[in-house]
N, CA, C and O of each residue as an XYZ file, in Angstrom:
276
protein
N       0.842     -1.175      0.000
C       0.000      0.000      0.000
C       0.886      1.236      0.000
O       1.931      1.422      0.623
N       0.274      1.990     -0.787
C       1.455      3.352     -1.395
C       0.245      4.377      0.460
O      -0.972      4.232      0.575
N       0.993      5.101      1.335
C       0.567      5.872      2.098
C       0.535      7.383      1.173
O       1.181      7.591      0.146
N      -0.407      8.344      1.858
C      -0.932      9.318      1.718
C      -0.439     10.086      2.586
O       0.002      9.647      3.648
N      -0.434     11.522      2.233
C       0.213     12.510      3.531
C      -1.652     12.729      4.569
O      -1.726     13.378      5.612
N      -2.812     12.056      3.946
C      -3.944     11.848      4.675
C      -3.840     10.982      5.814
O      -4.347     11.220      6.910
N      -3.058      9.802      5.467
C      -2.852      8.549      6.339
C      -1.652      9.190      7.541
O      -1.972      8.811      8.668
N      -1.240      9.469      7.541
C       0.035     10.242      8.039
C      -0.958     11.218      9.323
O      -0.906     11.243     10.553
N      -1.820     11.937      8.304
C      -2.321     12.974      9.424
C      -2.791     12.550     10.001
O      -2.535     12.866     11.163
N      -3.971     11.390      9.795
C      -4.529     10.260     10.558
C      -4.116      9.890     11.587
O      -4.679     10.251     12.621
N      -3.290      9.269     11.611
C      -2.251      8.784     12.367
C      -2.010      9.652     13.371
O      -1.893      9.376     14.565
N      -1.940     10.686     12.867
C      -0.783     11.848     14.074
C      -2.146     12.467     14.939
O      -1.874     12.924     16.049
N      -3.752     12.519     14.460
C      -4.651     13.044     14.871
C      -4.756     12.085     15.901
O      -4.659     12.499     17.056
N      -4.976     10.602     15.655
C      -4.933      8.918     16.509
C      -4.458      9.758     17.733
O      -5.106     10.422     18.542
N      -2.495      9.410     17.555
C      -1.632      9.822     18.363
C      -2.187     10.991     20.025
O      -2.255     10.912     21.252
N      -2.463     12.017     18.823
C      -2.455     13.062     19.649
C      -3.937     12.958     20.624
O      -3.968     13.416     21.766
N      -4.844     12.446     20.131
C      -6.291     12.504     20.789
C      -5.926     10.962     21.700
O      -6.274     11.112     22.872
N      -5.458      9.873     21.499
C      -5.143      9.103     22.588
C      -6.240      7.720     22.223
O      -6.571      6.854     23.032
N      -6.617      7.807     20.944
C      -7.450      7.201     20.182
C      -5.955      5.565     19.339
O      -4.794      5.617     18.933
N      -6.744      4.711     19.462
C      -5.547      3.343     19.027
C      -6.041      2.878     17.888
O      -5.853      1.687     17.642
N      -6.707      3.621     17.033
C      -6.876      3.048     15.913
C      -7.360      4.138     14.974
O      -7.805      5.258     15.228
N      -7.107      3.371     13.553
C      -6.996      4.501     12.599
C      -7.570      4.180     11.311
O      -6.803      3.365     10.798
N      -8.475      4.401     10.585
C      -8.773      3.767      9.181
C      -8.413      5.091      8.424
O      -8.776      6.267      8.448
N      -7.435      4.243      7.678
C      -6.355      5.037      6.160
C      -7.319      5.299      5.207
O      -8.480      4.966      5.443
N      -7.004      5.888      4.084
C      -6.738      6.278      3.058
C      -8.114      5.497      1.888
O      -9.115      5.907      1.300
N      -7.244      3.957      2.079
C      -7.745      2.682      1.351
C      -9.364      2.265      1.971
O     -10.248      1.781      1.264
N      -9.490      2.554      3.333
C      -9.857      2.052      3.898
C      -9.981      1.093      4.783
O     -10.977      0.604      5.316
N      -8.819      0.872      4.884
C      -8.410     -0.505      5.730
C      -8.116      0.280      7.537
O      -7.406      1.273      7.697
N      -8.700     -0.307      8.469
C      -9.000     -0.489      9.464
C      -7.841     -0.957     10.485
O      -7.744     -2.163     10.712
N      -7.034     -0.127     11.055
C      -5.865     -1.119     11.761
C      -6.207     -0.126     13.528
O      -6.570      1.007     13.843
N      -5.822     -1.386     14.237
C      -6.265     -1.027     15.957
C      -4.638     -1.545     16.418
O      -4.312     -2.693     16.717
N      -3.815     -0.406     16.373
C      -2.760     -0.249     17.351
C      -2.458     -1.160     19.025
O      -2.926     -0.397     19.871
N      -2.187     -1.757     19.364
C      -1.555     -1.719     20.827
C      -1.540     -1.037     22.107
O      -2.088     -1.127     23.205
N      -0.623     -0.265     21.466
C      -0.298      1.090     22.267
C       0.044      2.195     21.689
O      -0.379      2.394     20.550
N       0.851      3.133     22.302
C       1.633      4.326     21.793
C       2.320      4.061     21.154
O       2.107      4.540     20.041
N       3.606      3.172     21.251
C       4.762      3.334     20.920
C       4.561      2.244     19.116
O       5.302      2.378     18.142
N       3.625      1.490     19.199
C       3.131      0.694     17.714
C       2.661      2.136     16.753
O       2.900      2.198     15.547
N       2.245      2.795     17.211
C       1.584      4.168     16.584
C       2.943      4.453     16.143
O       3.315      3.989     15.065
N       3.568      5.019     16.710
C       4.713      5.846     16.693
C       6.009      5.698     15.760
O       6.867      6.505     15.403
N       5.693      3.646     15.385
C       6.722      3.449     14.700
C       6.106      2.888     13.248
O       6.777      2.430     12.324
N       4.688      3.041     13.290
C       3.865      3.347     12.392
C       4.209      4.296     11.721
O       4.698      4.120     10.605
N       4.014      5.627     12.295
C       4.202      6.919     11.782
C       5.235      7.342     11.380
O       5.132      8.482     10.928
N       6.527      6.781     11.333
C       8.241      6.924     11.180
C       7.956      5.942      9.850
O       8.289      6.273      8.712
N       7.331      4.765     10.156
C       7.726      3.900      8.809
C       6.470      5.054      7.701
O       7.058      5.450      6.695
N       5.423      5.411      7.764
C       4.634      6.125      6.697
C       5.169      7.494      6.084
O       5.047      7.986      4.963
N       5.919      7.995      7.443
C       6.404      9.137      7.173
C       7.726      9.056      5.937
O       7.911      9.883      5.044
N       8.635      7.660      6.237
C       9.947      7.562      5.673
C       9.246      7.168      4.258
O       9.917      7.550      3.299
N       8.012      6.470      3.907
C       7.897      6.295      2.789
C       6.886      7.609      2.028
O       6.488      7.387      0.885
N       6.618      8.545      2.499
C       6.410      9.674      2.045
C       7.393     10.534      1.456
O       7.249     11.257      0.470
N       8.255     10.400      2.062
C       9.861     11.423      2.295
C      10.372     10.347      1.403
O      11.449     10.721      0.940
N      10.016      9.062      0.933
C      10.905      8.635     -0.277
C      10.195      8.888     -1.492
O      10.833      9.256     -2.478
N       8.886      8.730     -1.551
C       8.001      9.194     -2.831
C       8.283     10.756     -3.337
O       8.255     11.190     -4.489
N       8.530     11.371     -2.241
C       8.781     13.191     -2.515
C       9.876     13.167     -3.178
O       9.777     13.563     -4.340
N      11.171     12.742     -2.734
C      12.497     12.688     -3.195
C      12.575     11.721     -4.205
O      13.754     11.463     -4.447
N      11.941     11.210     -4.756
C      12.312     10.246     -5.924
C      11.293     10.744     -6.847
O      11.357     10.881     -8.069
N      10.515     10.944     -6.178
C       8.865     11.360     -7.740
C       8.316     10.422     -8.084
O       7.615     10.399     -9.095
N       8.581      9.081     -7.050
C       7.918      7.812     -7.626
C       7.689      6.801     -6.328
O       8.486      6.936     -5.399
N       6.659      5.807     -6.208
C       5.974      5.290     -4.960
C       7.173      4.063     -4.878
O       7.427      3.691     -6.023
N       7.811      3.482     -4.065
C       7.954      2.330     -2.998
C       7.047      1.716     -2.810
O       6.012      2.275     -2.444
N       7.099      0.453     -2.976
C       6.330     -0.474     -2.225
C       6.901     -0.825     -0.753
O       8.093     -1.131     -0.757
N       6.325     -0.833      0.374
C       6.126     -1.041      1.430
C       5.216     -2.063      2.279
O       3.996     -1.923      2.362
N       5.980     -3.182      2.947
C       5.283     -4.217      3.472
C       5.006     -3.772      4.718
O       6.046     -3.986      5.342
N       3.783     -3.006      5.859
C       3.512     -3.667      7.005
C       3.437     -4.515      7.940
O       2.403     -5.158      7.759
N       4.119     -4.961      9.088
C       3.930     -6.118      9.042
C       2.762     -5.538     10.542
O       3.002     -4.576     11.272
N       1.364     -6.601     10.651
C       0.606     -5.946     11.918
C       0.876     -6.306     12.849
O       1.236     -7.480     12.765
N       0.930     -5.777     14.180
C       1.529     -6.066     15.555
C      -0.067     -6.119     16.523
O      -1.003     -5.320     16.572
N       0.144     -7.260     17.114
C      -1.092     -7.281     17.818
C      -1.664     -7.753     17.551
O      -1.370     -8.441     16.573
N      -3.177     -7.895     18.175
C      -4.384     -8.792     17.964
C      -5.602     -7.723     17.625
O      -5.239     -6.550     17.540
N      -6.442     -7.889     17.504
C      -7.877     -7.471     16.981
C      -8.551     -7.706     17.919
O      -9.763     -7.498     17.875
């Protein structure tokens, strides 16, 4: 899944309101852990944003999900 600078804000809105889950972009539905699963969420979406900007072209990127449902 190619991330969005939407998914990103998502994320950081999650973060900041204290909320553990987040539905992206696609629509897909993911329920965090804790803080710190958020956090390294947001470093891996962010780094593949900051590679799409600097290249002009999408990465593919594997998630892998942490946790249970």
């Amino acid at each position: 899944m190619a991330f969005q600078q939407s998914d990103l804000d998502r994320l950081d809105a999650a973060i900041s309101s204290g909320v553990r889950s987040v539905t992206f972009a696609d629509g897909r539905r993911t329920e965090y852990q804790n803080v710190a699963d958020m956090l390294r969420a947001r470093d891996m979406i962010r780094g593949e944003i900051d590679a799409v900007a600097s290249t002009g072209r999408r990465r593919r990127l594997t998630i892998m999900q942490v946790g249970r449902r």
